[in-house]
C-alpha positions, 0 to 999 in steps of 0.5 A: 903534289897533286891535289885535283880531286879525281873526275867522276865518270859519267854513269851509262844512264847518263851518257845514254841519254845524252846521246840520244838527245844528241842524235835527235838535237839536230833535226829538232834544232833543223825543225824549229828553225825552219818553224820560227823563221818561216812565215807561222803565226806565233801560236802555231810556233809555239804550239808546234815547239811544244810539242815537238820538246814534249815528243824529245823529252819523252822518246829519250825516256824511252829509249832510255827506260828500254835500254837501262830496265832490262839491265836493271832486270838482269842486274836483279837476277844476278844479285839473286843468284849470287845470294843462292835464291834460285827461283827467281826468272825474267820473262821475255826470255826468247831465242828469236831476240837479242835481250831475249837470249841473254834473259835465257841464258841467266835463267838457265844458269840460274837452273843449273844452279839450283840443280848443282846446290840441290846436288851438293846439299843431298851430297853433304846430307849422305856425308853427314849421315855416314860420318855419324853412323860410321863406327871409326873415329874422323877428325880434322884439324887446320895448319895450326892443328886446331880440330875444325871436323869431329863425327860422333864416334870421334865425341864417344872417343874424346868423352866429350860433346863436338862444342868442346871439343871444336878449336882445341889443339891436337895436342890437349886432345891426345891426337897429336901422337896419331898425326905424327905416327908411321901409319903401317904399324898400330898404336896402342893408346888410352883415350877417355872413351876407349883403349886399345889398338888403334889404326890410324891413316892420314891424308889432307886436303885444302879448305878456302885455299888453306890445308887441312889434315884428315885423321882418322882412327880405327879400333883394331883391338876388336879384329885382332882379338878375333884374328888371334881367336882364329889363329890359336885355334888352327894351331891347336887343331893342326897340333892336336890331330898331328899329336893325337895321330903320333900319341894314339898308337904310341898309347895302343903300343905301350897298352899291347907291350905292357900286356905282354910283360904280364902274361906267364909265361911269355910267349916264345917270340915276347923279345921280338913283339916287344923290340918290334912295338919299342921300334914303332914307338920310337918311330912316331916319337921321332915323326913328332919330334920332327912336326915340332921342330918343322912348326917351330922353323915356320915360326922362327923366320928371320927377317930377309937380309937383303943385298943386291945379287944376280936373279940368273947365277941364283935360278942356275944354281938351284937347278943344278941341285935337283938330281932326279930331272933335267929341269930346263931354264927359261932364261930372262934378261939379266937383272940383278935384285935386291932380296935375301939370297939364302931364303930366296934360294930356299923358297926355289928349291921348295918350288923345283922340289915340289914340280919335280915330285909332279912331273915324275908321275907323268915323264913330264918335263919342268921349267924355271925362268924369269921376266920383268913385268914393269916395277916387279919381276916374275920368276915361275915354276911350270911342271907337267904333270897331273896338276893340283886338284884342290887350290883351297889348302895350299898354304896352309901349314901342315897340310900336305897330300904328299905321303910322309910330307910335312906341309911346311914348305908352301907355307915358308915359301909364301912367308919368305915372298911376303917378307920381301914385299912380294907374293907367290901363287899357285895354280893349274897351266891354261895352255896344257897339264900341269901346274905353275907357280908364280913368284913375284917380287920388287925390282 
């Protein structure tokens, strides 16, 4: 067992001193011999060593005081800095001196400092302020989900103050539901502040090396409610003018008829008015009856069933449906995806069907193909006929500027290409006239 207690370093000062006593020693040791050895009075030799111990003594305090103050200086700074106080400098910091550039140096650091805690404290007072002005709920918890952030719309949430709300368990304060849930789908939920829909998104991030979750909670009932507003009254004002355009005449008719049976006599040719106004009644109930059941398939879509197919022999069978114009086929590489080949094909034919209908009213030419753009592939549509003079309301049901068109198939079509994850767009050629429409969907 080893019991020698460990050596003690000599400190810098120390050994600074020491070795400029040692680089003077000799000559003082060369001068004094020569001094007492030599032929001098004892007063001169002691007068002469007095001096000379006097003028050791005080060139190694000096040299030590020019060498260990400045370190003492920086040392000073150092600890200034690392206690945030910036405003601290060292004079004498110069370029044209090796201690002078050091000192410069630490009082630019010490500059940059300060600018760097100015920035992050300016950044932390504009974070404060939009956390406590911003009207959804942010919370966050550690690894043990104890709640260590809350803004003041998360307080109005929970009903409590962020004192006691700072430590809980995720679980006591009916958070641990939203740490858990599949953010693309909302949650309906009851908190002391508020009930509702909510929206909940999450990320994490890292706090003194450990994670952290970052939840926070969005009111959707608000928007719903006003999207739903919206869209009930599309419907009814597509339901109404469709119903109101059938209804009128059917009403005028029913009038016309009815005026009809009541005169005496009856005209000579009453039996072919009355067939005649029966006809036109029996003709916009069935163009009615036709719009309800048109509304009810865009509003019945089942979700896609998807398998993996070949793109070509689909595209290849959907031209070979349109009789009324060879469409050309723009073939791409062979691919095979995963979709719903059924409303696939349906979307096609609305596409070819609706490009056919333009290129006949200029002798133009149609064309279907295919092509990978990185993880999606694009199928596209191009005809060459007069083009589409309003892009504002294609989509939108029932909106047709075909005669006798139900406005229904852009909309299924775009419903069918959301559905499997993708989009479809619609718009004029830039390289001639005409009209392109552009499928795109997941590899």
């Amino acid at each position: 067992m080893n019991d020698r207690k460990p050596r003690r370093r000599i400190t810098h000062e120390n050994r600074l001193t020491l070795l400029t006593a040692g680089a003077i020693l000799p000559a003082a040791i060369i001068a004094l011999s020569i001094l007492w050895f030599g032929d001098y009075t004892p007063k001169v030799q002691w007068t002469l060593t007095l001096i000379m111990v006097v003028f050791f003594v005080g060139f190694v305090s000096s040299v030590r005081e020019h060498v260990i103050r400045p370190l003492q200086t920086m040392t000073n700074l150092l600890a200034a800095l690392r206690e945030g106080d910036y405003s601290i400098r060292a004079r004498g910091a110069r370029e044209d001196d090796a201690l002078g550039e050091v000192l410069l140096e630490i009082n630019s650091l010490g500059e940059t400092l300060r600018v760097q805690r100015l920035g992050a404290f300016e950044a932390t007072a504009l974070l404060r302020t939009i956390m406590a002005e911003i009207d959804v709920a942010v919370f966050s918890f550690d690894p043990e989900r104890r709640l260590r952030l809350v803004n003041r719309a998360g307080e109005h949430l929970l009903g409590k103050p962020m004192d006691k709300l700072l430590g809980k368990q995720a679980a006591d304060l009916g958070l641990a539901a939203c740490l858990e849930a599949n953010e693309d789908a909302p949650l309906s939920l009851a908190f002391p502040g508020a009930s509702g829909r909510w929206g909940v998104r999450r990320s994490s991030f890292r706090e003194h090396g450990l994670p952290h979750e970052l939840l926070v909670l969005t009111d959707l009932s608000r928007t719903l409610r006003e999207e739903e507003r919206r869209a009930w009254q599309r419907l009814v004002r597509v339901l109404g003018h469709e119903m109101n355009n059938s209804l009128a005449p059917i009403k005028s008719l029913a009038g016309s008829l009815e005026a009809l049976l009541r005169k005496e006599p009856r005209p000579a040719d009453w039996q072919d008015d009355a067939r005649s106004g029966l006809k036109s009644i029996a003709g916009r109930a069935d163009s009615l009856s036709r719009f309800m059941e048109a509304y009810a398939r865009l509003a019945r879509l089942p979700p896609p069933q998807k398998e993996y197919f070949d793109l070509s022999e689909l595209i290849r069978r959907v031209v070979n449906l349109e009789p009324r114009l060879p469409v050309t086929m723009a073939a791409g590489a062979e691919i095979k995806i995963m979709a719903d080949a059924a409303q696939l094909e349906q979307l096609l034919i609305n596409l070819v069907h609706n490009a056919v209908d333009a290129a006949l009213e200029t002798q133009g030419k149609v064309t279907v193909g295919w092509r990978v753009a990185g993880d999606c592939v694009e199928i596209f549509v191009t005809d060459e006929g007069p083009g589409i003079m309003n892009l504002t309301n294609l989509f939108v049901p029932f909106f047709t500027t075909k005669p006798g068109g139900s406005g229904i198939g852009l909309a299924l079509s775009q419903q069918i290409a959301e559905a499997h994850g993708g989009s479809l767009t619609l718009g004029n050629r830039r390289d001639r006239q005409g009209a392109e429409a552009l499928l795109r969907l997941p590899r």
